[in-house]
Structure formats: C-alpha cells, structure tokens
ZAGU-592597 format. One record per residue (C-alpha): z, x, y; residue in three letters. Coordinates in pm, whole numbers, padded with zeros to 5 digits, always signed. Layout:
BEGIN
ZXYALA;...
END
This chain:
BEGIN
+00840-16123-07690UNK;+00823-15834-07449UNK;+01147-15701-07443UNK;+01108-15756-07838UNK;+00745-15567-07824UNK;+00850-15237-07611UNK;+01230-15272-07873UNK;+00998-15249-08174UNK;+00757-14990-08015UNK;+00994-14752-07943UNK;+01239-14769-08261UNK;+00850-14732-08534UNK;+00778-14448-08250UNK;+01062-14228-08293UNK;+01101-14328-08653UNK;+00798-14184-08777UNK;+00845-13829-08598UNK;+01136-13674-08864UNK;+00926-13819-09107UNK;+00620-13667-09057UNK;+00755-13335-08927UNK;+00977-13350-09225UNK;+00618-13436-09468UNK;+00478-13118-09331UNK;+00744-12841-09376UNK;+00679-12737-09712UNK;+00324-12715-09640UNK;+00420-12475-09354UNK;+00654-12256-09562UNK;+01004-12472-09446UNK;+01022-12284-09067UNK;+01239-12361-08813UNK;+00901-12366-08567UNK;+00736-12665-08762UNK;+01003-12908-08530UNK;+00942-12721-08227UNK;+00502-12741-08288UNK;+00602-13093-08360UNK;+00792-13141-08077UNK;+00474-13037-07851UNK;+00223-13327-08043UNK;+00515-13582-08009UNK;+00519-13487-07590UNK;+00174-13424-07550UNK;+00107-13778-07705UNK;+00326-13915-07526UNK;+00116-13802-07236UNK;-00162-13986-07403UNK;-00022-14268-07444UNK;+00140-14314-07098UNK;-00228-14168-06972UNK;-00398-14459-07156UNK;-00161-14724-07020UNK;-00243-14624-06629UNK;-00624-14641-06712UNK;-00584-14988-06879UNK;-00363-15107-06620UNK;-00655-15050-06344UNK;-00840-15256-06521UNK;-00557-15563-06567UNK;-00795-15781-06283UNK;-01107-15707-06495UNK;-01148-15858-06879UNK;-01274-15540-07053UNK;-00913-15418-07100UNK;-00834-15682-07397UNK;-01082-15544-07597UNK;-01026-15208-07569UNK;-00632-15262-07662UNK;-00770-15468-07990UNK;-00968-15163-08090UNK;-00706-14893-08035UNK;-00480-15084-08241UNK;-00691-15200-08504UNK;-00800-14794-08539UNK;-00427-14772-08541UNK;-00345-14918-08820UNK;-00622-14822-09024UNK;-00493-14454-08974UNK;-00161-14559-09039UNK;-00264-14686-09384UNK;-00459-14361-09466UNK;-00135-14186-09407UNK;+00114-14398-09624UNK;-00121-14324-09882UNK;-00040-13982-09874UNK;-00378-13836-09915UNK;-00369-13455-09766UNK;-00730-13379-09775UNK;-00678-13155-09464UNK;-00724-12732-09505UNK;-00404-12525-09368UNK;-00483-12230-09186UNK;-00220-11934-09244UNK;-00367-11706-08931UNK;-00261-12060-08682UNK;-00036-12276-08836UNK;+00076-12406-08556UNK;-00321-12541-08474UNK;-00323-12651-08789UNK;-00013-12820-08774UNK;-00132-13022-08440UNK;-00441-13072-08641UNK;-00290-13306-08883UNK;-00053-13483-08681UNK;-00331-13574-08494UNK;-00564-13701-08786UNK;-00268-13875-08953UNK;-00025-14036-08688UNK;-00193-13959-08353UNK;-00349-14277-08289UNK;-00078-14483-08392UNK;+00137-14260-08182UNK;-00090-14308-07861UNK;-00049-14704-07962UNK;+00333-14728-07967UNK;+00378-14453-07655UNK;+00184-14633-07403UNK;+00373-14938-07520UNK;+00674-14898-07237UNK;+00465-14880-06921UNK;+00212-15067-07062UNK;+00384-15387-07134UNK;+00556-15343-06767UNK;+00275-15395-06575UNK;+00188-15713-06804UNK;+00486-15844-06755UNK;+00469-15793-06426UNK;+00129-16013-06365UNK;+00289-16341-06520UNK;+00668-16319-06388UNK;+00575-16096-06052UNK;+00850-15946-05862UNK;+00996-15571-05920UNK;+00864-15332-06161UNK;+01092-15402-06500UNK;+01229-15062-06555UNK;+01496-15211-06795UNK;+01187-15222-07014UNK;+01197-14825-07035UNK;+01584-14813-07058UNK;+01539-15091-07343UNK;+01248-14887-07557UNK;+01503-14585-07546UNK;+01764-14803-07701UNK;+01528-14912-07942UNK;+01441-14508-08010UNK;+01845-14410-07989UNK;+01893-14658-08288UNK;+01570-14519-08496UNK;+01724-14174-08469UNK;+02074-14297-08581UNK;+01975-14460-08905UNK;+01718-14209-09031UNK;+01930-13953-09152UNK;+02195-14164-09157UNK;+02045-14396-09404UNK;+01695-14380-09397UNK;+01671-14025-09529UNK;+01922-14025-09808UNK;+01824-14314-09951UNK;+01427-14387-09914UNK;+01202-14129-10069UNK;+00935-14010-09829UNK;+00675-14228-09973UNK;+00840-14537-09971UNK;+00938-14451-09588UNK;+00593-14429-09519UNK;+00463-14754-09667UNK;+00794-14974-09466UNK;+00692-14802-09149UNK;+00329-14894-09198UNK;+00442-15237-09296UNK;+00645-15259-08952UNK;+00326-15079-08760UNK;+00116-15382-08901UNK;+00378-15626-08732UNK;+00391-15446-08390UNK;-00016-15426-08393UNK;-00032-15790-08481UNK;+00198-15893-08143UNK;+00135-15613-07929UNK;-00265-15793-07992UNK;-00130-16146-07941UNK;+00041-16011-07596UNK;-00272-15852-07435UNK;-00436-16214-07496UNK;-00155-16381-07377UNK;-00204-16155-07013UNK;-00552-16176-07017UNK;-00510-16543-07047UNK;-00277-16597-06718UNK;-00465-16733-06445UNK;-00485-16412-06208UNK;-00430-16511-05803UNK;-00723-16453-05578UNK;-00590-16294-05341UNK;-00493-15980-05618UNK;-00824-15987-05727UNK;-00966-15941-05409UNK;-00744-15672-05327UNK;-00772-15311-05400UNK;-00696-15188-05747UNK;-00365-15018-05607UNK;-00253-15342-05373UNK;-00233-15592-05628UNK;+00022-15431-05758UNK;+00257-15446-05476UNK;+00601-15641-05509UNK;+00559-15991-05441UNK;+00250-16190-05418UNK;+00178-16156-05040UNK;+00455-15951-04893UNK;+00402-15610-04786UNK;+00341-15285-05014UNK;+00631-15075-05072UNK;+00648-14731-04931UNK;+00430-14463-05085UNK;+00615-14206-05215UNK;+00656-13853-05077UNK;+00516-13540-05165UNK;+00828-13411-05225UNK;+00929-13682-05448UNK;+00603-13683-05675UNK;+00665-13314-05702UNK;+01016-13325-05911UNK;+00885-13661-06090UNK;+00691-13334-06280UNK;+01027-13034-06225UNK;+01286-13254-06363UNK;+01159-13393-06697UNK;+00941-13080-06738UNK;+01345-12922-06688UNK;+01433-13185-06928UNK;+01217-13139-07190UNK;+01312-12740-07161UNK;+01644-12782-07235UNK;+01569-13035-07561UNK;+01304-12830-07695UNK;+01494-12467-07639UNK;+01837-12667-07723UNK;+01693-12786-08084UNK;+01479-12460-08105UNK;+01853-12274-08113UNK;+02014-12484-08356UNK;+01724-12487-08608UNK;+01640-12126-08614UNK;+02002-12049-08706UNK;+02131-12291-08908UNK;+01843-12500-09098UNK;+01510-12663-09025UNK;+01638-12995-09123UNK;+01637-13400-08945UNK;+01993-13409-08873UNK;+01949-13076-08635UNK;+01619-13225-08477UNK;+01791-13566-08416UNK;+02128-13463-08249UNK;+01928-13318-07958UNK;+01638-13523-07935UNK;+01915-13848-07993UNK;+02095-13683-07682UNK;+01782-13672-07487UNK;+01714-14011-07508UNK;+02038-14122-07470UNK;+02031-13969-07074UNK;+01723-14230-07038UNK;+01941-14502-07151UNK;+02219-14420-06896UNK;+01983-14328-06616UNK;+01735-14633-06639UNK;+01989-14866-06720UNK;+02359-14771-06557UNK;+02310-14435-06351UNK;+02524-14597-06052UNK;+02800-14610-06263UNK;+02782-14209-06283UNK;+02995-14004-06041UNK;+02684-13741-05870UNK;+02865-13474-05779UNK;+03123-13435-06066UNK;+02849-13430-06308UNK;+02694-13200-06132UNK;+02987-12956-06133UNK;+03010-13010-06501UNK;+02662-12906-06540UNK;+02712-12584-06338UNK;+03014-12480-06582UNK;+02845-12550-06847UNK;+02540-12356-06740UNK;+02749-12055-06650UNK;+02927-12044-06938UNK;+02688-12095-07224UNK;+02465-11835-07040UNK;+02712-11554-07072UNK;+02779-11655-07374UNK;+02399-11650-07498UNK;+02475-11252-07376UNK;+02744-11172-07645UNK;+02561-11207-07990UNK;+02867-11085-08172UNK;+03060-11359-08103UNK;+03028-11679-08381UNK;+03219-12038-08345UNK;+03187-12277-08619UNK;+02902-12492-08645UNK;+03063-12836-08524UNK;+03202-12582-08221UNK;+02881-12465-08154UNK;+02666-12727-08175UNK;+02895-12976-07958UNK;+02909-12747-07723UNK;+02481-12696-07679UNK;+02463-13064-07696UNK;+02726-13130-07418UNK;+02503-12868-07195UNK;+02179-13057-07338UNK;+02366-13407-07253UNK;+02496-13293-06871UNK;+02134-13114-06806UNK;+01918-13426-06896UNK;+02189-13683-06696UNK;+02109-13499-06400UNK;+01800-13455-06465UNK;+01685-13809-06521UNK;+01912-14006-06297UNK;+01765-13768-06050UNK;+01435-13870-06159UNK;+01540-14256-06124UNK;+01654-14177-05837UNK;+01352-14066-05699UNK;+01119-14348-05853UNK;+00894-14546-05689UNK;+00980-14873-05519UNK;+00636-15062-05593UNK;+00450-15120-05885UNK;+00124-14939-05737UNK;+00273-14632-05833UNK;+00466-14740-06164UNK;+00195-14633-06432UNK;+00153-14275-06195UNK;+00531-14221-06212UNK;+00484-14268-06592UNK;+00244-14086-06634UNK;+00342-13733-06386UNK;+00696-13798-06612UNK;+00452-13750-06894UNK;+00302-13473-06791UNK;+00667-13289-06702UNK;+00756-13412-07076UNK;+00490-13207-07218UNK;+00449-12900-07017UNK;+00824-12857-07066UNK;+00782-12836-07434UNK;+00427-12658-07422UNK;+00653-12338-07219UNK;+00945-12319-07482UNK;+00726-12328-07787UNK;+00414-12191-07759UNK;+00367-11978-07390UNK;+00720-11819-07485UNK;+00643-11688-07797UNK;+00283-11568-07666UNK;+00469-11387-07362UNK;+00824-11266-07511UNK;+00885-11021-07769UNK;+01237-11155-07816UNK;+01361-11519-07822UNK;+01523-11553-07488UNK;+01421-11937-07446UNK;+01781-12027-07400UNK;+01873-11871-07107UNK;+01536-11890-06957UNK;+01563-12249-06978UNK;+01918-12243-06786UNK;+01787-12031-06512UNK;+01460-12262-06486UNK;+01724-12577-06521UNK;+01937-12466-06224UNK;+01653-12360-05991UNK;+01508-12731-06065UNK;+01823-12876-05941UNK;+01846-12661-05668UNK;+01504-12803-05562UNK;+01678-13156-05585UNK;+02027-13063-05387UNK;+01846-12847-05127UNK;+01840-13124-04859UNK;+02178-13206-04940UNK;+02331-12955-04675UNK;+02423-12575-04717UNK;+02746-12606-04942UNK;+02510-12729-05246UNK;+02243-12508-05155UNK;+02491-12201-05203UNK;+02643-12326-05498UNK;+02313-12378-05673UNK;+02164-12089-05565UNK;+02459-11871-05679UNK;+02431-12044-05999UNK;+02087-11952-06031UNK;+02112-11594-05963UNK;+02385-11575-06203UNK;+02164-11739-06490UNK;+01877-11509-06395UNK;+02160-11229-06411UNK;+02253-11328-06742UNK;+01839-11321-06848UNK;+01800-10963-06777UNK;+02127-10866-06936UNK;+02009-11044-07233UNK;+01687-10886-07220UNK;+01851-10556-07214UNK;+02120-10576-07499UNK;+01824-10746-07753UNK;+01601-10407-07610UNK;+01884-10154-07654UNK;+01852-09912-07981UNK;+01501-10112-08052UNK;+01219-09926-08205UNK;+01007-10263-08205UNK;+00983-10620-08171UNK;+00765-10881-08272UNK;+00743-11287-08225UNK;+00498-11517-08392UNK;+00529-11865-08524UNK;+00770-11803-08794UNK;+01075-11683-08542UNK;+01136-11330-08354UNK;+01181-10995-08536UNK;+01334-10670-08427UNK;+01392-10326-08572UNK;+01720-10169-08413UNK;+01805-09814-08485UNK;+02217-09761-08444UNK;+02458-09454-08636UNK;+02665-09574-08944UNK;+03026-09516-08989UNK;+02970-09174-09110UNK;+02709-09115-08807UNK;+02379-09142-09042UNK;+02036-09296-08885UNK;+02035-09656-08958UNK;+01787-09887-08871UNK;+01812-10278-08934UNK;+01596-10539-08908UNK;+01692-10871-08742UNK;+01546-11188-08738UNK;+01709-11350-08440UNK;+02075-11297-08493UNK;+02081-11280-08884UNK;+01999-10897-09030UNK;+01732-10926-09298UNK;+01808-10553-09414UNK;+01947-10189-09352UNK;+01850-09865-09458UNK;+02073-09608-09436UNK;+01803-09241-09359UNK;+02093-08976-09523UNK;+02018-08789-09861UNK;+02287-08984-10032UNK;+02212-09316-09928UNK;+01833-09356-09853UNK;+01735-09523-10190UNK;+02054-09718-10207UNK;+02032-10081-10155UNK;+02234-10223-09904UNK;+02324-10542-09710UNK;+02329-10828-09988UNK;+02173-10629-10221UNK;+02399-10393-10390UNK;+02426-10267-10702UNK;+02755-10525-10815UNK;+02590-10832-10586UNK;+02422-11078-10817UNK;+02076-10964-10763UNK;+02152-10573-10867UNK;+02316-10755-11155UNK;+02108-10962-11272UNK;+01826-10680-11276UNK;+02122-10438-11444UNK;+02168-10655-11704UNK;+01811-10871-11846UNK;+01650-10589-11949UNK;+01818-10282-12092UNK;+01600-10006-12083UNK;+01237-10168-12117UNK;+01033-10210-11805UNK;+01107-10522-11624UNK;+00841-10734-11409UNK;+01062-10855-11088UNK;+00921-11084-10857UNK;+01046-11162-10499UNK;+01041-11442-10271UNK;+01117-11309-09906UNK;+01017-10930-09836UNK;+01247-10827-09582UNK;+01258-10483-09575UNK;+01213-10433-09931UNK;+01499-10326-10029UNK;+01470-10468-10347UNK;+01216-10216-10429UNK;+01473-09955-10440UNK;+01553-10095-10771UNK;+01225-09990-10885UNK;+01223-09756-11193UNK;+00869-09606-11323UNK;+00695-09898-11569UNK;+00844-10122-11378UNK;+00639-10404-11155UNK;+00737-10617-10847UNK;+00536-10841-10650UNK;+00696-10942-10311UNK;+00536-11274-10161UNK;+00592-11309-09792UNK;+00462-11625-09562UNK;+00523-11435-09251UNK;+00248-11165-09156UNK;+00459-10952-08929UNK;+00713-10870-09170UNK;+00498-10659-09462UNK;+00362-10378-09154UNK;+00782-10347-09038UNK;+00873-10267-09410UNK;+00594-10033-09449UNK;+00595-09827-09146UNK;+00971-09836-09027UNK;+01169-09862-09370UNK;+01081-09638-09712UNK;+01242-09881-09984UNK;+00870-09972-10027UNK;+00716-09633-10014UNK;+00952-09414-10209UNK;+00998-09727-10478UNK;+00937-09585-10837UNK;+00779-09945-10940UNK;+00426-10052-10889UNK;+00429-10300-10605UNK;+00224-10576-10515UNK;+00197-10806-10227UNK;+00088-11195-10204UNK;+00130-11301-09832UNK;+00152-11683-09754UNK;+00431-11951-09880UNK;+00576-11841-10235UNK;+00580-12164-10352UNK;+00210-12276-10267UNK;+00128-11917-10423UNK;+00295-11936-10750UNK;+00135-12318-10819UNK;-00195-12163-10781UNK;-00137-11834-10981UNK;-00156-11752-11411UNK;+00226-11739-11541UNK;+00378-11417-11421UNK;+00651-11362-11672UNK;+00910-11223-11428UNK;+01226-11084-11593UNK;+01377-11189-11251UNK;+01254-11439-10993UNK;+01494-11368-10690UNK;+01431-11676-10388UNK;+01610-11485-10044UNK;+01343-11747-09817UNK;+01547-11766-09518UNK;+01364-11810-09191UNK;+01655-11645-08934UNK;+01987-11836-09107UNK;+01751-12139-09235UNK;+01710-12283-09545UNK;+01310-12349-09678UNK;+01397-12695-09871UNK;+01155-12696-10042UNK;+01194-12368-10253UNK;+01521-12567-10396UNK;+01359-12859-10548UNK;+01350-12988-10937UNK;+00960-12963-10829UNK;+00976-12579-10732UNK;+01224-12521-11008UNK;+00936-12628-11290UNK;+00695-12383-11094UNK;+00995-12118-11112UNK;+01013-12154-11491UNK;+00654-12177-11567UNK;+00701-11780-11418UNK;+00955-11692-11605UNK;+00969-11449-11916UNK;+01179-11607-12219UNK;+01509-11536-12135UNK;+01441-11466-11798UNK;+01673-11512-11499UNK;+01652-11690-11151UNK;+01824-11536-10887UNK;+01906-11741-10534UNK;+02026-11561-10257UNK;+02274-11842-10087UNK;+02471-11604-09826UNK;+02520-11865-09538UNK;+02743-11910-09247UNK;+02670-12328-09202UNK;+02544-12450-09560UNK;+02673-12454-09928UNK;+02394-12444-10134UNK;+02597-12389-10428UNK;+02673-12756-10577UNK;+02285-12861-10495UNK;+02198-12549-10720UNK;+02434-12728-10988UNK;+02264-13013-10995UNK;+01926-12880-11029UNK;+02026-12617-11290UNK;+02144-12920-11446UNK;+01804-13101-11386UNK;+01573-12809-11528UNK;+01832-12753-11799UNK;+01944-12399-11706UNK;+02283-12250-11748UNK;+02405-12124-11386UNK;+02702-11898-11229UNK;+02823-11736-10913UNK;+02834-11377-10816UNK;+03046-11294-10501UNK;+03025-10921-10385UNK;+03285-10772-10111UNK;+03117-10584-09828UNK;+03190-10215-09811UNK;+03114-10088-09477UNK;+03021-09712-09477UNK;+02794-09824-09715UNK;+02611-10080-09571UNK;+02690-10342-09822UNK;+02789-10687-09690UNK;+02966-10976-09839UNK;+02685-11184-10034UNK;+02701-11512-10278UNK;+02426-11509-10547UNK;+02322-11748-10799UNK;+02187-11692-11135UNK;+02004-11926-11364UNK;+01874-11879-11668UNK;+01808-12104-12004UNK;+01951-11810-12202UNK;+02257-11875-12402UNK;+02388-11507-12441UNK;+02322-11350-12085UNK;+02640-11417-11904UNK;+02811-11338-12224UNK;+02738-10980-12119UNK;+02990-10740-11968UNK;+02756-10644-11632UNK;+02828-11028-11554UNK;+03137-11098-11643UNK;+03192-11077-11229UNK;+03043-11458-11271UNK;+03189-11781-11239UNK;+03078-12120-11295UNK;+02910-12333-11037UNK;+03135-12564-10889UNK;+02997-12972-10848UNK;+03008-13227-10590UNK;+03003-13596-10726UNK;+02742-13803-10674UNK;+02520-13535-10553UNK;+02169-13590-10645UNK;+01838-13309-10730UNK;+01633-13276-10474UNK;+01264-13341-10500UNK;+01000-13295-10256UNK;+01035-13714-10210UNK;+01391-13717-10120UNK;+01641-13395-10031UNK;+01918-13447-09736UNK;+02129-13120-09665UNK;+02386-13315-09485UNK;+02655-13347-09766UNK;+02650-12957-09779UNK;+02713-12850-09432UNK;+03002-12644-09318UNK;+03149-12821-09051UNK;
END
C-alpha cells in the first residue's frame, strides 16, 4: 500500500502539471514563458510539500499529526473538484502575468499539489516507524517512476485523445482515490504501537536506524551545502534547457515533457542504480558536452534540425542532472534524523534553481543568455563536488569553467554588437540591431531571440517598402492587392512587430494592430517609421488578440492577418475552430484571413485545412522567394476566405491549394496536439 501510495502520488502529481499549464496558455496570450512561470509554482510547491512533510514528521510520536493530514487532504480534494469544474472566476492582470499566473495555480491546484508532493518523504518516515531499519529511499526512486510514466502517456495518449475537460474530471476521480488511502495510511501509522524508548527520546533520536543502536553520523557542513548547489544546478539546467526549446520552436507539452521526462529520469537512475554508473566517464561526457554546446550557444547563425538539436540539449540536460543527482545520493544522509531535512534543502535547491532562470534572469539581463549561464553555474557546482578529489580534477573543472564563463562574455558581446536597444519582459527578449544592407543602406532589425520580427531598410528607395515576409508578391501584400480594388480597406493585425504592415497604408484606409506584449509598440514607434510615415489611420489595442476581439463590436476587416509568433512559437490558440468563429464574426463579406505560417520546426499548413474546412472557408498557399538586396525573405502565407471568386483573380493566381493530412482533426480550445505537424 505504500509503495502503491507514493506510485500513485507521483504519476496524479506530474500528470496534472501539462494540464494545467496547458489550461492557462491561451489566457496568457500562448507564450513560451507560461511553462517556465509554471515551472517555478510546480518547484516552489514542491518545496511546500516536502516542507510540510518534515513538520508532520516531528510530530509522528505525538497524535495531532493524523488530523492535520485528514484536513489537508479533505481541502484537497474539495479544490480539486472546483477545478474540474472549470470555473475561471479569477481576474488576469496584463502589467504581471506571471503573478497572476502563480495566482491561479495556487487557488486551483496548489493544495492538491502540496498533498501529492509531500507524499515521497512523507510516507518514508511512516514506513519507517512500523518496519524500522534504513530510510527507504527506493520510495523516492519509485515516485519518479511513477512521474516518468505520467509524462510518457500524456502527450502520448492522454493529450490527443482526452479533451481538457474530461482530463480534468479522471484526474480528480484518481485524486479522490489517492486522498481516500493516503487518509487510511496516516491511521494505519498512528495506530502502530510506538516503542517507549522513541518516545522518550528526542524528536531527532527516534529517528535513528535501528531501535536501540547508535545514531548515524551527522552530516557535514560541506555535504548539507551541495544537498542545496547540485539540485539548485539541476533544476538550472531543466528550466534554461526547456526555456530554449520552447522559445524557439513552440510552447507546447511535448517540448515541456522531453526535458522535464529527462530530469526525472536522472532520479530514477541515481536513487535506484547509480553504482552501476561509471563516475568519471560520465563526468568527461559532461565536460564535452558542456564545452561544446557553449560555443555553440556563441554562433547564432548556425541551425541543425530540430530532432538534431533537441537530442543534443537533452543529452547535455541528461549527463548534467546524472551527475548532479548521483552526486547528491551520494552525499545523502545515512540516518533517518536527517531524511525529511535532506528532502527538504533538495527542495529548496529545486526551487531556487528555477526561481534564477525564470524570473531573477529576466529582471537582471537585457538579453536571454540563461543557457550558457547555466553551463558556467553547472560546471563551477561540480567543481565544488570534485575539488577534494586531488589536483587533476580540480584543473580540469576549473578550466572548464573558465571556458564556459569565456563563452558568456563572448555571447554577451556578439547579442550587444550593432544594438541600439534591448529589452526582456515576460513574453521573451527583444533587440533592435542596426547592420548595412547589400547595397550599404542603414538597416535596422528587430529580433526576438534568434527569429527577426522585421527590417527596415532607411534609403530613399526602400524606406516605405515592406520587407522580410511581407512583400508586395508574399500572401499578405496579396491578399491586401487584391480584396479591395481601389476603395479604402479596414486591415486589422494580429502581431505588431515593427509595423511593417503599415507601409501598406494608403489615405482612407484603417488598421488596427493588437499586440499582447507591451515592449514591442514603443520599439516600432521610436526606432522604425512604417508606423509614423503610414498613410492609413492607425490604431492600437494592446493585450491578447484573441481575448480582445471576443470582447469588441464586429470590425469588418477587409483583411485579418494572424503573424502571433512569440520568438519561433506558435500561440495555439489563435488556430482554433473557436478563434476561427471570432475571426469571422470580424470579417467584412468577402473578406479574407491571412496566416502568417513561415516556420523552421512546424507545418501549420494541413491543420489550417482542416479548420478552413471546419468554418467552411475556401483556403490556398502563397510561397514568396526571398530577394536579398531587398530585404525580402522566403515566407509561406495562408489565405482564407468564404468568397467564391477571390482566388479566381489574377493577383493570386501565385496560390495553390492546401495540401491534407488524413485523419487530422480541428483543433478546439478542448483538444489541439501539434505533434503530428512537427518537422523532424
């Protein structure tokens, strides 16, 4: 029943996390940062939980401690409950998303998530008052098996199959279940005769192996110090590992469970078979792959393909934790007086780890440089561990170090070079570079992370000309050449970037831009002049598009144009049959829908198919070449419209149909799963 408990515990616990980060990224416009926010409640609760546990387990001689489990659970599951029913009556703030964010993980799932995380350590020390003996650690290998499996199935199977509601209601179901034993267990403890001789002992000597032998060895200062360094290292390298991956391909569970499912898996192997691991050869894999994924971090111009890439961050991620945590086995304590406190300081590494990637290091640094930070910080931690290990591995790792901190400031200084000014906040890192074009014109670009968001060329010629995936024969100059002849046309825009689409502007016309991220609108203004010199009147709605238009009177737009990416990720839920009846509701008769589906890893494409087919829209394809002198890159576009005539016009006979994938299915805000469309 234990082993059966701390199984269940940990597969509901890490089962409801891409659920209910997944629940709340349309409600915080789709960004890549809604995982990593997450990822700081899931730690920091963690804390909580493992916090709780050492409190109650003072208390195991005393009988208040049965009573206080029964409420925590029974709270529990009442909250539970109020969250499968989906009720949202909780106020978003767009100025702190993220503390908004916390805010309703907390009031939804934080209880029950306190109840299932101190369900490891917790059950350890019970177990150890009836059987005696060691400490159980297999417990906490076991409860990551039980997490390794939740992770497998949910995008595996869970995802694709279960809407969100109906996930919701089984996981409540199987919260019920856990509640109802974990309550049976704490009376079955509190119901074993407790020896005398424990009960007259201190609250930390009862605890010691045996029933009258001797208490283990306290651990060192030393050794309490890196039970904090090396899961705080840990958690660095999940939470900047994911952070990469997200931010540059999409915000979606199977990008947030590869890592995380990695992470996990290093607690499996070092709580349950770390002896079987040859030391110093994994540490000599770590130190390659450290060196070598930190110069690479240096060369942004280089690109692998995804499977490439993203094997190769999760064999770092993978080699980085195994040292990490059979380091931290290593180092655990002998008796159980300290079990609960090595929980607990593990905990507290857990969470700070996280707290530095995702919310000190976008407060401190202008650019994201969490990666190689997080290398550097990973090597010095295991130089910390190796330094008694003689002067070979203290020159290794410190050479390894310096070279990582070497590859931080020459990262710092490529991402600063030709930058007029940089800005990070919760929706990802922007920067405006200036550089010379081919024919040595000012041009200044804005990034967001590696992926440009827009150029402007500042020469006579070119200075009102759109450029990057927005030229005159890509779908979107098109589309706006061809809906309405020479009336004025009302445009509206999802994703401001630079504006450029303003330069499209002709006088009568109107656009209105909406924009979720607040940085973005002053970098258009005051660094580009699509906006200023645009011969269209121009108005602004900041917040997420889709939220916006639910709430506003039909627009009748000529042309709705959805470019929503946050870096090289994909909002989901702007591509929904939901958001495709608020898209039409917007729409002037006739009028056209424009999606912007440029993308290195996904092929939105066949999804777009379905749900033109859905809303009963015709749809086609518009691929324009890049031409380099003139800023113009290679860009994919798709139009929909329920017109029957407009792609019977010449300006689009560049279009094609849409090709379709069998079997694929519309997403709705219940149930959407990207993985059919990567580009592996």
């Amino acid at each position: 029943m234990f082993q059966g408990t701390v199984f269940l515990g940990a597969f509901l616990l890490f089962l409801v996390e891409p659920m209910a980060a997944k629940e709340l990224l349309p409600v915080f416009g789709g960004s890549s940062a809604v995982w990593m926010t997450c990822l700081v409640f899931f730690q920091t609760a963690l804390l909580a939980g493992y916090l709780y546990a050492h409190l109650l387990a003072r208390d195991v001689a005393g009988r208040r401690w049965p009573r206080a489990h029964w409420v925590l659970l029974a709270l529990a599951v009442a909250c539970a409950g109020l969250w499968a029913s989906g009720r949202e009556p909780w106020a978003v703030s767009a100025s702190h998303p993220a503390a908004s964010l916390c805010a309703r993980l907390t009031l939804s799932i934080g209880l029950p998530f306190v109840a299932l995380a101190s369900t490891s350590p917790l059950l350890q020390v019970w177990l150890l008052r009836i059987e005696t003996g060691t400490v159980p650690y297999r417990l906490y290998g076991l409860s990551n098996i039980g997490s390794l499996l939740a992770l497998a199935l949910y995008p595996s199977v869970i995802e694709p199959n279960l809407s969100l509601r109906l996930q919701r209601i089984t996981w409540v179901a199987g919260f019920a279940a856990f509640g109802s034993i974990s309550a049976w267990l704490a009376w079955r403890t509190a119901a074993t005769p407790f020896p005398i001789d424990r009960a007259l002992a201190s609250r930390d000597e009862w605890v010691s192996v045996g029933h009258s032998g001797p208490s283990a060895p306290a651990s060192t200062a030393r050794a309490k110090l890196l039970w904090l360094l090396l899961p705080m290292a840990g958690a660095m390298q999940l939470s900047a590992v994911t952070e990469h991956m997200t931010a540059n391909v999409a915000a979606i569970p199977l990008l947030w469970i590869l890592p995380l499912a990695t992470y996990l898996l290093t607690f499996v192997i070092a709580f349950q078979g770390s002896r079987w691991l040859p030391r110093t050869r994994l540490l000599g894999v770590l130190a390659v792959l450290l060196y070598a994924l930190g110069n690479f971090l240096t060369r942004p111009e280089f690109r692998v393909p995804i499977a490439l890439s993203i094997g190769l961050f999760l064999a770092e991620l993978l080699a980085a934790c195994l040292v990490c945590h059979t380091e931290l086995y290593r180092l655990r304590p002998a008796g159980a007086a300290e079990a609960t406190r090595f929980y607990l300081t593990m905990a507290a590494g857990g969470a700070a780890g996280s707290f530095l990637v995702a919310v000190v290091a976008p407060m401190v640094f202008a650019g994201n440089y969490d990666l190689s930070l997080t290398f550097a910080a990973t090597a010095a931690v295991v130089l910390a561990v190796r330094w008694q290990d003689g002067w070979k591995q203290r020159l290794l790792w410190g050479a390894v170090s310096v070279a990582l901190a070497w590859f931080c400031v020459t990262l710092t200084t490529r991402y600063s070079q030709s930058v007029l000014t940089s800005e990070r906040n919760f929706y990802g890192s922007l920067r405006v570079k200036s550089d010379a074009s081919e024919m040595g014109d000012t041009m200044r670009t804005l990034m967001h992370g590696s992926i440009v968001h827009g150029t402007q060329i500042f020469s006579d010629n070119l200075m009102q000309v759109p450029t990057t995936y927005y030229a005159p024969d890509s779908g979107i100059g098109l589309a706006l050449a061809s809906c309405c002849g020479d009336r004025a046309q009302k445009i509206g825009v999802i994703g401001l970037g630079i504006g450029t689409i303003a330069a499209y502007g002709r006088p009568g016309d109107s656009i209105r831009f909406y924009e979720i991220n607040p940085a973005v609108r002053p970098i258009a203004e005051n660094w580009f002049t699509y906006l200023r010199q645009s011969k269209a009147k121009l108005a602004f709605t900041e917040g997420d598009a889709r939220a916006s238009l639910a709430h506003e009177p039909p627009q009748g737009f000529d042309v709705l144009a959805i470019d929503a990416f946050s870096g090289d990720a994909i909002p989901l839920h702007l591509l929904t049959v939901e958001a495709m009846t608020i898209y039409r509701r917007h729409l002037a008769p006739g009028g056209v829908l424009a999606f912007h589906i440029s993308n290195q890893y996904v092929d939105l494409e066949p999804e777009l198919a379905v749900l033109a087919n859905a809303s009963g829209m015709q749809g086609r394809r518009i691929t324009s070449m890049a031409v380099e002198p003139r800023g113009e890159f290679q860009a994919s576009w798709i139009l929909l419209t329920e017109s029957p005539s407009l792609f019977a016009k010449p300006e689009l006979a560049p279009a094609v149909p849409l090709k379709d994938v069998k079997g694929l299915k519309a997403w709705t805000d219940d149930a959407s799963s990207l993985l059919r469309l990567v580009r592996w």
